[in-house]
SESEPA-324688 format. One record per residue: residue number from 0; residue in one letter; chain; x, y, z of N, C-alpha, C in turn. Coordinates in steps of 0.1 Angstrom, whole numbers, plus 5000, padded with zeros to 4 digits. Layout:
N
(pt NUM, "a", "A", (X, Y, Z), (X, Y, Z), (X, Y, Z))
...
//
This chain:
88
(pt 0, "x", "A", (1612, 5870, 2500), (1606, 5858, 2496), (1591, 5858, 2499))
(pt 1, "x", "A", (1582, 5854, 2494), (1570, 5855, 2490), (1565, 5841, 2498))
(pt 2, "x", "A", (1558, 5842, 2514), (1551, 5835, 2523), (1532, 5831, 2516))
(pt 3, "x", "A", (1534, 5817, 2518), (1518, 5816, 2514), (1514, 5814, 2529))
(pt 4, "x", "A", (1500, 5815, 2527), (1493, 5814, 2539), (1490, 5798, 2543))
(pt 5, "x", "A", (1492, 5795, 2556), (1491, 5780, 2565), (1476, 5773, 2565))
(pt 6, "x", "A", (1475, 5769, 2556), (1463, 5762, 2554), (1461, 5749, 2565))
(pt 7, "x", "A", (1473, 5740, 2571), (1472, 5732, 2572), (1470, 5734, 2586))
(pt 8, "x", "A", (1466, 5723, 2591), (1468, 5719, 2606), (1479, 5711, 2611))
(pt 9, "x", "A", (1478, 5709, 2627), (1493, 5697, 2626), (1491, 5685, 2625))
(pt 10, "x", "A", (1478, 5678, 2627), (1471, 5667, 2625), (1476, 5666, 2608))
(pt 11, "x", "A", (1476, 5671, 2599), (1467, 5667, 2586), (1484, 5666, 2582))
(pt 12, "x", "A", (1496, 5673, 2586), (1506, 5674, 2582), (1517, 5660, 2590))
(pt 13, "x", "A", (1512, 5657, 2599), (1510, 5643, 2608), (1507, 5636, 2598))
(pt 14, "x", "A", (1493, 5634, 2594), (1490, 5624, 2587), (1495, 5620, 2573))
(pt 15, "x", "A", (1498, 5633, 2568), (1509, 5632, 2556), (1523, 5624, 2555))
(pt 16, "x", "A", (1528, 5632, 2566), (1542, 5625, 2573), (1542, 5609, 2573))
(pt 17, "x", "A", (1531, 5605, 2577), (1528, 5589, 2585), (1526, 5581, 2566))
(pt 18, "x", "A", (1519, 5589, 2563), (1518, 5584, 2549), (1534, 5581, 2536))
(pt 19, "x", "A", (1541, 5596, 2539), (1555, 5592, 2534), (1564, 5580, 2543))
(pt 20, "x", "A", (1563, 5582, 2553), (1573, 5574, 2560), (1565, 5561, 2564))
(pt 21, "x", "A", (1561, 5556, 2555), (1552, 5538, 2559), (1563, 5529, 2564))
(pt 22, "x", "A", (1576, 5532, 2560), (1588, 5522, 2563), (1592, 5521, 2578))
(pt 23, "x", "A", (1584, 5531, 2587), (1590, 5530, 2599), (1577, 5523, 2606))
(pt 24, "x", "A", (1569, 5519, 2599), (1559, 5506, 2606), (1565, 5494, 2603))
(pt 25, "x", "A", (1577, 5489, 2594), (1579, 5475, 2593), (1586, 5469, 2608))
(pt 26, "x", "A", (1589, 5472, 2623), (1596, 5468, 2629), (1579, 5463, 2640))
(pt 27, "x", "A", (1573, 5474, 2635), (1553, 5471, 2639), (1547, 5455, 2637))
(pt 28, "x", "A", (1553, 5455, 2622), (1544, 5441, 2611), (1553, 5431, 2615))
(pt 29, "x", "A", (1566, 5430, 2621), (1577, 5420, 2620), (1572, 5417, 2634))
(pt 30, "x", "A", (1565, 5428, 2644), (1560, 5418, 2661), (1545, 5419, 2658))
(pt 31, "x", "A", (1540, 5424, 2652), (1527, 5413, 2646), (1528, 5402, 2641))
(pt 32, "x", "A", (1539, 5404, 2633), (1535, 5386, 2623), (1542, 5376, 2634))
(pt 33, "x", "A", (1553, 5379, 2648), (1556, 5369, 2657), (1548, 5369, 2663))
(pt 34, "x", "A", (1534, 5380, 2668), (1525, 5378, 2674), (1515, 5364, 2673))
(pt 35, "x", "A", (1517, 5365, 2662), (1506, 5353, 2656), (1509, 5341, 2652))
(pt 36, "x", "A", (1526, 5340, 2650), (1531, 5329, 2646), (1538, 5323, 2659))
(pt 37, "x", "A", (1544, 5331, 2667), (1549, 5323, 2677), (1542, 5326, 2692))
(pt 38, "x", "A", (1535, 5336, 2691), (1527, 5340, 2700), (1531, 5349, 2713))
(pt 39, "x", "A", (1537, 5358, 2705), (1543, 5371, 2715), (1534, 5380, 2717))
(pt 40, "x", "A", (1538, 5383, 2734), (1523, 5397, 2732), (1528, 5407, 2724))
(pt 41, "x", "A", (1512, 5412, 2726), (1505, 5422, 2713), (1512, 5436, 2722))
(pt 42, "x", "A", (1514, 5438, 2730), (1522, 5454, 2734), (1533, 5460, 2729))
(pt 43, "x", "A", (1542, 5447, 2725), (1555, 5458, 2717), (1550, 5458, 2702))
(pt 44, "x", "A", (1543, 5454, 2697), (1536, 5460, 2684), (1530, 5473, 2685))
(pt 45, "x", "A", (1521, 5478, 2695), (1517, 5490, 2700), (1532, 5499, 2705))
(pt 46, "x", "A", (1539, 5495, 2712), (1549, 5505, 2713), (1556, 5508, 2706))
(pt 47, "x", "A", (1560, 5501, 2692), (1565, 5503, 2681), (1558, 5512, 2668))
(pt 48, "x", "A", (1544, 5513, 2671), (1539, 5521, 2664), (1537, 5533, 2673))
(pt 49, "x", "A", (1540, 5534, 2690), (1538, 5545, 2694), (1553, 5551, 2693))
(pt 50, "x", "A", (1563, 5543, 2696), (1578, 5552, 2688), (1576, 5559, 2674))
(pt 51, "x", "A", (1575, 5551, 2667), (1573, 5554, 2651), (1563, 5570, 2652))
(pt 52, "x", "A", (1556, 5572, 2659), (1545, 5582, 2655), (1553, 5594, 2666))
(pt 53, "x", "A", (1561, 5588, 2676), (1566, 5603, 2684), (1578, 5602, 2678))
(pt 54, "x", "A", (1583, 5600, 2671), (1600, 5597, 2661), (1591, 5610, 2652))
(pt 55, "x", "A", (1581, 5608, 2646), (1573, 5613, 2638), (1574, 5634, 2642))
(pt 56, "x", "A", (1563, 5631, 2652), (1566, 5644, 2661), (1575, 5656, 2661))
(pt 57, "x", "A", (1585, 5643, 2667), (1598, 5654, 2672), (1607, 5655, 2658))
(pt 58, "x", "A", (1605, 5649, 2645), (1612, 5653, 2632), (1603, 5664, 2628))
(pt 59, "x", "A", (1588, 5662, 2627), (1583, 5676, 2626), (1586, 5689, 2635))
(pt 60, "x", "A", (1585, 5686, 2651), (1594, 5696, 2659), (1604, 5702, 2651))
(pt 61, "x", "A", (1616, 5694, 2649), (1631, 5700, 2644), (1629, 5707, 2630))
(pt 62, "x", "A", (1622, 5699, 2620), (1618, 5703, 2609), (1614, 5719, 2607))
(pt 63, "x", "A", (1604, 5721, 2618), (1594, 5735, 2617), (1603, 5745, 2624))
(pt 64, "x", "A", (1612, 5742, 2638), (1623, 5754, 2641), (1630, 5755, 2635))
(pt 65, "x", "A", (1635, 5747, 2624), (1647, 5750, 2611), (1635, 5761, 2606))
(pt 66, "x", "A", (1628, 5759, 2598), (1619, 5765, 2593), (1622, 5777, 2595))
(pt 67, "x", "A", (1611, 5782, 2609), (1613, 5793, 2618), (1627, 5799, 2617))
(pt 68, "x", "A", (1633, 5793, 2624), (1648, 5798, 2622), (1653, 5807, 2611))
(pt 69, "x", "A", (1651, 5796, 2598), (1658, 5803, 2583), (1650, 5818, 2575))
(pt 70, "x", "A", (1633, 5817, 2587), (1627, 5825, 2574), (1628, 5841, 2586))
(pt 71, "x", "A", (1637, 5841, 2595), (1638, 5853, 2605), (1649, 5868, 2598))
(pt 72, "x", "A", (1639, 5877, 2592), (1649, 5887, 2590), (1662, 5894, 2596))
(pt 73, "x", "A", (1668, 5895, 2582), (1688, 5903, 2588), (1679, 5914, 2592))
(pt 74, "x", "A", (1687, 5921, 2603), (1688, 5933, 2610), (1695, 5943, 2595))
(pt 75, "x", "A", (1693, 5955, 2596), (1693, 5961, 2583), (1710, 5968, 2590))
(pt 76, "x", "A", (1717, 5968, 2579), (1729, 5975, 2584), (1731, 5982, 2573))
(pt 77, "x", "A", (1744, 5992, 2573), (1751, 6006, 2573), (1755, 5999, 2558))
(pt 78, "x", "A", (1750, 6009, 2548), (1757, 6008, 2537), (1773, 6012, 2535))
(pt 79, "x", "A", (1781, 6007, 2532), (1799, 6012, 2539), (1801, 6009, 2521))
(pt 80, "x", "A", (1793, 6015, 2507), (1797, 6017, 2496), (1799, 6028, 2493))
(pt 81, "x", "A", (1807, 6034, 2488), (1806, 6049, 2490), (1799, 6056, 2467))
(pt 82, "x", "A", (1803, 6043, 2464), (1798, 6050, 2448), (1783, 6051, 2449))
(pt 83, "x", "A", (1776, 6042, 2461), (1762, 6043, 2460), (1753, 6052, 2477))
(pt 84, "x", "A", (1762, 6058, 2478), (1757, 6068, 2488), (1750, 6080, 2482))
(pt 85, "x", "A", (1737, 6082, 2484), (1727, 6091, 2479), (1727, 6100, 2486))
(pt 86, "x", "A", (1738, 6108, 2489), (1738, 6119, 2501), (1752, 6129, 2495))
(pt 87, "x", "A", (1751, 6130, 2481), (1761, 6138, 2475), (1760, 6150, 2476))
//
């Protein structure tokens, strides 16, 4: 299989990530908008976006050792065909 070359950084592929997955800020906007409406501190909004962004991380972590994993060459073994043995 034919490897292109890693243009990216892990920031920019971060930033990508954060951009598909906007849905894991709504639990963020739900203790902001009680921030303001009923007047809850402002820190579990911050720790909700700091979950969300290391939830982030460690799916890129798992993501990239699959990766790694799948693109590791078979060990070459013993041809056991005998009509395609080139040693007649």
């Amino acid at each position: 299989m034919r490897r292109t070359s890693r243009s990216g950084s892990f920031f920019v592929c971060l930033v990508f990530n954060m951009l598909l997955n906007l849905e894991g800020l709504i639990p963020a906007v739900v203790l902001l908008v009680l921030h303001y409406v009923l007047g809850w501190p402002l820190w579990p909004t911050f720790a909700a976006v700091g979950l969300w962004v290391l939830y982030l991380i460690a799916w890129m972590a798992v993501i990239g050792w699959a990766g790694r994993c799948g693109s590791t060459p078979d060990a070459p073994k013993e041809n056991k065909n005998p009509y395609s043995n080139k040693h007649i």
